[in-house]
C-alpha positions in Angstrom: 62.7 85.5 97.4 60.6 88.0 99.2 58.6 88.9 96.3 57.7 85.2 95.4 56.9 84.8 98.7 54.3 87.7 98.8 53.2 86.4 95.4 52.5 83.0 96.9 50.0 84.3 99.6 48.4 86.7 97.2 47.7 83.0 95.3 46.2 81.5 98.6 43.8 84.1 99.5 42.7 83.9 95.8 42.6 80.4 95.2 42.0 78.8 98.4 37.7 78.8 97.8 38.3 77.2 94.3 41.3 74.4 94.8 38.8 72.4 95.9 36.6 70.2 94.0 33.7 67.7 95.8 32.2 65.5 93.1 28.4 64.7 94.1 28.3 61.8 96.9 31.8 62.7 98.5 32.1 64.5 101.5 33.2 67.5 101.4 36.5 68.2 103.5 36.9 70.7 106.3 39.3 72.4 108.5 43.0 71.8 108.3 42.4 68.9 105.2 40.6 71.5 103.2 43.7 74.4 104.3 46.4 72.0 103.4 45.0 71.0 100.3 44.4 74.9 99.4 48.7 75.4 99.9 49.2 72.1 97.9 46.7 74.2 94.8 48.9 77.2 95.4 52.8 75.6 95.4 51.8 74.3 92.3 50.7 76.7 90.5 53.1 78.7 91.2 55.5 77.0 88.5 52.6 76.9 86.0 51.9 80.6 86.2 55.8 81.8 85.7 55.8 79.2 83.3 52.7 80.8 81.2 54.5 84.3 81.7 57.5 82.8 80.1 55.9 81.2 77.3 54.5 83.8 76.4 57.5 85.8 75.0 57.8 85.8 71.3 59.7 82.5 70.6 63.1 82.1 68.4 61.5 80.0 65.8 58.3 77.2 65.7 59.0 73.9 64.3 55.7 73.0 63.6 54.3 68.9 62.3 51.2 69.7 61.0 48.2 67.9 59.5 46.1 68.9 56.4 43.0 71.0 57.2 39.4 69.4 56.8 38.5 67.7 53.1 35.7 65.8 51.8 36.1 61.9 53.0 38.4 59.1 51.1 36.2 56.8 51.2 34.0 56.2 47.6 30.1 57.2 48.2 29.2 52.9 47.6 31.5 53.0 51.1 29.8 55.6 53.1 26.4 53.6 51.8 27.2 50.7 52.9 28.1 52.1 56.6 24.5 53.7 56.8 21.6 54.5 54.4 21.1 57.4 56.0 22.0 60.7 53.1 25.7 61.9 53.4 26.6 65.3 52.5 28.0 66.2 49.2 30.9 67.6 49.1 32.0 69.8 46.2 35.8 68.5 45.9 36.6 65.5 44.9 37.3 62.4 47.3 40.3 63.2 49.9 40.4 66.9 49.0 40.9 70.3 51.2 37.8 72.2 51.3 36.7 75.8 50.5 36.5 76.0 54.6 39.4 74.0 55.4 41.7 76.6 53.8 39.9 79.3 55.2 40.3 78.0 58.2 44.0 76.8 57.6 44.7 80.2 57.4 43.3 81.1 60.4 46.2 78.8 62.0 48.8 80.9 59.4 48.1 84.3 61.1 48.1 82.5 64.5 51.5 81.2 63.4 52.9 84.5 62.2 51.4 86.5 65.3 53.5 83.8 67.6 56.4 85.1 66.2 55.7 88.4 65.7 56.1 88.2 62.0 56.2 91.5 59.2 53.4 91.7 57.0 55.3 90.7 54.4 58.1 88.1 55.8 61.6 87.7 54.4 61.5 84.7 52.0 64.4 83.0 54.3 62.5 83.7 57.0 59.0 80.4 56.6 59.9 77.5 55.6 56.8 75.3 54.3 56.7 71.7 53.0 53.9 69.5 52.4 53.5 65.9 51.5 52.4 65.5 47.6 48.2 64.8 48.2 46.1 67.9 47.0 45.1 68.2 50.8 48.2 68.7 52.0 49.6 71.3 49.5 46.3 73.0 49.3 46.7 73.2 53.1 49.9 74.4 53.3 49.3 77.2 50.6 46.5 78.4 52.7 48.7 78.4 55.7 51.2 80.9 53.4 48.2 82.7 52.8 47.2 83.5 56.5 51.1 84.3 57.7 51.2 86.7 54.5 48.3 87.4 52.1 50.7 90.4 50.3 53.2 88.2 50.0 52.6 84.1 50.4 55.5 82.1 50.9 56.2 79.3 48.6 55.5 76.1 49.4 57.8 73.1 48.6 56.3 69.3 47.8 58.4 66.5 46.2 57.8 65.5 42.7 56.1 61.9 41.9 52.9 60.2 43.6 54.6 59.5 47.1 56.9 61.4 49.2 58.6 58.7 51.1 59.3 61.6 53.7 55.9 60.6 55.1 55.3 57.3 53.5 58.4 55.4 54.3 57.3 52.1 54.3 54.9 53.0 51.2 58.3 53.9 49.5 60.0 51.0 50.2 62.5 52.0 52.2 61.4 51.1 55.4 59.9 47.2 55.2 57.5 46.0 57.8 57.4 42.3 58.9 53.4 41.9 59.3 53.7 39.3 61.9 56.4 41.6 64.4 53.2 44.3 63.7 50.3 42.0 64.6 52.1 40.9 67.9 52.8 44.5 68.7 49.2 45.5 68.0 48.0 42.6 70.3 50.3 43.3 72.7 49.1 47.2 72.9 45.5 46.0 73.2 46.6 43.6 76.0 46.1 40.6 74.2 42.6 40.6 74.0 41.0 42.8 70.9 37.3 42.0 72.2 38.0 43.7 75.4 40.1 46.1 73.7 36.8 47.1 71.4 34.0 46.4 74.4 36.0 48.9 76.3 35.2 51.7 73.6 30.9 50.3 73.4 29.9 54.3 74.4 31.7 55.5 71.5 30.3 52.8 69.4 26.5 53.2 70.6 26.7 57.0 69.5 28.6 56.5 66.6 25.6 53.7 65.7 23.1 56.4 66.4 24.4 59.2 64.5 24.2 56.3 61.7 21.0 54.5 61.8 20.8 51.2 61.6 23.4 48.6 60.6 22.7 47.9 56.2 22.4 43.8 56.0 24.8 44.1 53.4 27.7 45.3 55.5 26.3 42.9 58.5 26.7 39.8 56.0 30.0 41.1 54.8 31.3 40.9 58.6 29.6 37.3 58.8 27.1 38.7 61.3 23.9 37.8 61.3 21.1 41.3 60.7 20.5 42.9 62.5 23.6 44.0 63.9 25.3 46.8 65.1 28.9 48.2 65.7 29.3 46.5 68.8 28.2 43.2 67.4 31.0 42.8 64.7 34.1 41.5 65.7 37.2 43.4 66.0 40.4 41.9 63.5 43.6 42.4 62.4 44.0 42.1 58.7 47.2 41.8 56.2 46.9 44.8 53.8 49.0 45.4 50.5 49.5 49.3 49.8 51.7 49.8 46.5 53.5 46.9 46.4 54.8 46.5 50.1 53.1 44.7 53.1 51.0 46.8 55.5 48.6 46.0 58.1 44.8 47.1 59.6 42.1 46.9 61.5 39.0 45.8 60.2 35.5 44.9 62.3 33.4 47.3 64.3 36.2 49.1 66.2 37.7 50.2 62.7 34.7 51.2 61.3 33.5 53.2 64.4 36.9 54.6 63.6 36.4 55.9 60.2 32.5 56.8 60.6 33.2 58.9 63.3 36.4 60.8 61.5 33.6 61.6 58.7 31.0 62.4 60.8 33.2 64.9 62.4 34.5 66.4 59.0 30.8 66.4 57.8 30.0 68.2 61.3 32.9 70.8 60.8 32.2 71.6 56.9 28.8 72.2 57.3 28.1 73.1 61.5 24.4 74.5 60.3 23.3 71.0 59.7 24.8 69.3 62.8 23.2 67.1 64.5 25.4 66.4 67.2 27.2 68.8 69.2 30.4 68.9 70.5 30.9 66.7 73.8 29.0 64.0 71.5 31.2 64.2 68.4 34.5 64.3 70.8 32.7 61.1 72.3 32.5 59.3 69.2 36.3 60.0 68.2 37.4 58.0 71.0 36.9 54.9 68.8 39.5 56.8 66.5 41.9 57.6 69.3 41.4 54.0 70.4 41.9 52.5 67.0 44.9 54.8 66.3 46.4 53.3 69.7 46.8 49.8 67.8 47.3 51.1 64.2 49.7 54.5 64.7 51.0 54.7 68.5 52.1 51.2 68.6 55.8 51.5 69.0 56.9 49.0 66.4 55.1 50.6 63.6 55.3 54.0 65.1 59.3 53.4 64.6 59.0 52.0 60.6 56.2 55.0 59.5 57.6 57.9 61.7 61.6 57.6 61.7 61.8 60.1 58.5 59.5 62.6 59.8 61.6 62.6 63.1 64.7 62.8 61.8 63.7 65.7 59.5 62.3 67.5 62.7 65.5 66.5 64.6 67.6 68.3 61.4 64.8 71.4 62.0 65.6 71.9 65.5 68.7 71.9 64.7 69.3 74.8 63.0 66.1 76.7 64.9 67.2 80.0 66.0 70.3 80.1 64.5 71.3 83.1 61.7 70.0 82.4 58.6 67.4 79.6 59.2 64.3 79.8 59.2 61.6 81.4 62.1 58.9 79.2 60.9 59.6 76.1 59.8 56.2 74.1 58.6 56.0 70.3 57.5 52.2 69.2 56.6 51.0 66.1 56.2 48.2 63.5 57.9 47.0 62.2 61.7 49.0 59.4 61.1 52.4 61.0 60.7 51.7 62.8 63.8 50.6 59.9 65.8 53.7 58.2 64.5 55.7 61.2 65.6 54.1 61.4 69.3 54.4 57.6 69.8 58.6 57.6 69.1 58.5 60.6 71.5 56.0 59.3 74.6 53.5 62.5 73.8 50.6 63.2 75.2 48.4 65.9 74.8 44.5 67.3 75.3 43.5 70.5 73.4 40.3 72.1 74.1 37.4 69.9 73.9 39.2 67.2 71.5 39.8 63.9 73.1 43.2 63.0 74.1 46.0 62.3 71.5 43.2 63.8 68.8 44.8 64.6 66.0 42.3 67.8 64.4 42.4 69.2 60.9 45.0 71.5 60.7 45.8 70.8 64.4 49.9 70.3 65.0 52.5 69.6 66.8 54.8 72.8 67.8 58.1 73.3 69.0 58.6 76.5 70.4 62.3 77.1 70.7 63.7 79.8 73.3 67.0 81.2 74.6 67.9 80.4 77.8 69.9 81.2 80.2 73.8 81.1 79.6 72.8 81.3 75.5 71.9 77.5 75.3 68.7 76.8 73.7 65.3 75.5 74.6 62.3 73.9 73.5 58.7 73.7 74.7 56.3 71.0 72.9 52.9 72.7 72.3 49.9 71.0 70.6 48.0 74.0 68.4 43.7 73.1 67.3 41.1 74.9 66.7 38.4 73.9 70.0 36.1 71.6 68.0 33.1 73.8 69.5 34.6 76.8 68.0 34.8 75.1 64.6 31.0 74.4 65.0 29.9 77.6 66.0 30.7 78.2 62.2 32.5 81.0 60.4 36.2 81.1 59.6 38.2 82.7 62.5 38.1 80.2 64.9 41.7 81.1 67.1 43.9 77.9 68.1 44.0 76.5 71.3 47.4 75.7 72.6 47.9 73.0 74.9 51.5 72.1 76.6 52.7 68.6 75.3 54.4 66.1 77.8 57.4 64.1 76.5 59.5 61.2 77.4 62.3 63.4 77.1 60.8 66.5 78.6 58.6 65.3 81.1 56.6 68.6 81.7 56.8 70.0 78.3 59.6 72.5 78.2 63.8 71.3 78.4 66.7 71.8 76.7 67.2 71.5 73.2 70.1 69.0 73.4 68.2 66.7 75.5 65.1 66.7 73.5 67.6 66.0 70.1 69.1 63.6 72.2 66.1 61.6 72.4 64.9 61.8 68.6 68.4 60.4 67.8 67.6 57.7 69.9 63.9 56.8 68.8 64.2 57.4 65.3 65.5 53.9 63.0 68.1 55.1 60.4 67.5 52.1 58.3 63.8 54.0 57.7 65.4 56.8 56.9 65.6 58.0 53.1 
């Protein structure tokens, strides 16, 4: 106790000039306010420091949800023309692809992995466990991440046969239907019932997203029944029925939606080619709030969050499971897209902010970890972690950009770390087992 104690003052005297912030036009506090406020920065970081020091130990085993590293756009080059006539990039892999630099920097994050856990040179083949949904991207990522945890001796990675993986495309698959008019209330409901408002309240990241642009094409204004000249602002936010494969689905579609996808592109064109950027960093993360906010309706809206992500949680539930346990696996890797892990972090009430990404950003090769520890009496425990590469790193250019890691709040684990059984406990609960395969 006495050493806490002594470790607490040591905190005040340190922190005591810094715990306080004035923001221009407030008055700054004095006295006894600015003293008390100084013990309030120290009692709470007390936690947070042992917490770091705890953390930091070499874990049992990572479960890790991550998404593909950067690739060339989906959209077809008529697409990207009609959204500006600006000259895009061209990319040198075909549409939806991983990238030359996307793997090298996917397996950046496979030696950050492997150095987490303190992993041989050459692991034991039990030892990684890495499966990837069926799209080139995906497997091309996850090869590269087998590459960076061993380049001696890669791991193998493991994909399903066929075109779709119902793993991560449950309601694609058809085992998971989705009634279009439940979705469209929920997505109204998430944008509080107004999807104007919803959209004006994103009009910063739209203005920059239209600048980085150019002007609005008349096509594309005429094809939104807006009169030119327009702008993203201008065209009306909607939500639209959508057939993928057979089985209903449901979009966005308007300005908010293609804000959405312009600035995902911009960003990937930003990242693959950082000498030609013209916007930096706090700009681009700017313009990805109109993702972010478009993902809110599309991906973190709990009804469809339940249909799309109920596989991929009950498949992490089986993970943790068996993590740190004989015989399973240290490492244990699924990689697929934003949307699985938005779908994920919506059944589980996440929330996370890595480096200089907005909140809830999903990054290439970004992921969801769960670090899982021993505690005390034996019983296990878990800490959510949220691994990227800081977007102004990626930039900067070359290849070893090192992963931020940012703690991840949960429903079930309120500050980021709790006991295994109580985080399983609450993916039994979220996930639907009728979207289950």
């Amino acid at each position: 106790m006495l050493h806490k104690a002594g470790a607490l003052l040591r905190l005040f005297l340190c922190l005591s000039p810094y715990c306080l912030h004035v923001d221009d036009g407030e008055v700054a506090m004095r006295g006894w306010q600015r003293c008390l406020l100084a013990c309030a920065c120290v009692f709470g970081a007390w936690p947070v420091a042992a917490e770091v020091a705890r953390v930091d130990d070499a874990p049992l085993a990572l479960v890790v949800l991550s998404r593909h590293g950067v690739r060339a756009p989906t959209q077809h080059a008529d697409t990207l023309a009609q959204w500006s006539a600006r000259p895009w990039p061209a990319w040198t892999v075909g549409r939806g692809e991983l990238s030359a630099r996307g793997a090298a920097l996917a397996e950046t994050m496979g030696r950050a992995y492997g150095a987490r856990l303190g992993l041989a040179a050459c692991p034991q083949s039990d030892e990684i466990s890495l499966y990837a949904d069926v799209d080139e991207r995906t497997r091309a990522t996850a090869a590269a991440l087998a590459r960076g945890l061993s380049a001696a001796c890669p791991p193998r990675v493991v994909s399903a046969s066929g075109k779709l993986d119902a793993l991560f495309h449950p309601v694609k698959a058809g085992v998971c239907a989705l009634d279009a008019g439940k979705a469209r209330t929920a997505m109204l409901a998430a944008a509080g019932g107004d999807l104007a408002r919803y959209a004006d309240r994103q009009a910063a990241s739209l203005t920059l997203i239209q600048q980085a642009l150019g002007p609005t094409p008349d096509a594309l204004c005429a094809s939104e029944g807006v009169r030119a000249p327009c702008a993203l602002t201008r065209l009306p936010t909607r939500i639209v029925p959508r057939r993928a494969d057979g089985h209903a689905n449901i979009a966005l579609a308007g300005g908010l939606a293609l804000a959405s996808d312009a600035a995902e592109v911009l960003m990937l064109d930003a990242v693959e080619w950082p000498e030609g950027q013209r916007a930096g960093a706090a700009a681009l993360s700017r313009m990805l709030d109109a993702h972010v906010a478009a993902f809110a309706l599309t991906q973190w809206t709990p009804y469809l969050a339940q249909r799309r992500g109920s596989a991929l949680l009950a498949r992490l539930a089986a993970e943790l499971v068996r993590a740190g346990t004989p015989g399973s696996p240290r490492l244990s890797v699924l990689v697929g897209h934003d949307t699985n892990l938005a779908n994920v972090g919506a059944l589980l009430g996440a929330r996370w902010q890595v480096a200089d990404w907005p909140v809830r950003a999903t990054p290439p090769a970004g992921a969801l970890v769960f670090a899982v520890y021993r505690g005390e009496g034996g019983a296990r425990e878990v800490r959510a972690e949220y691994w990227a590469q800081p977007l102004s790193g990626l930039l900067a250019g070359g290849n070893e950009v090192a992963p931020a890691r940012a703690r991840v709040t949960l429903n079930a684990c309120p500050d980021g770390a709790c006991a295994l059984d109580t985080l399983l406990g609450a993916m039994r609960r979220a996930a639907d087992p009728a979207c289950v395969p």
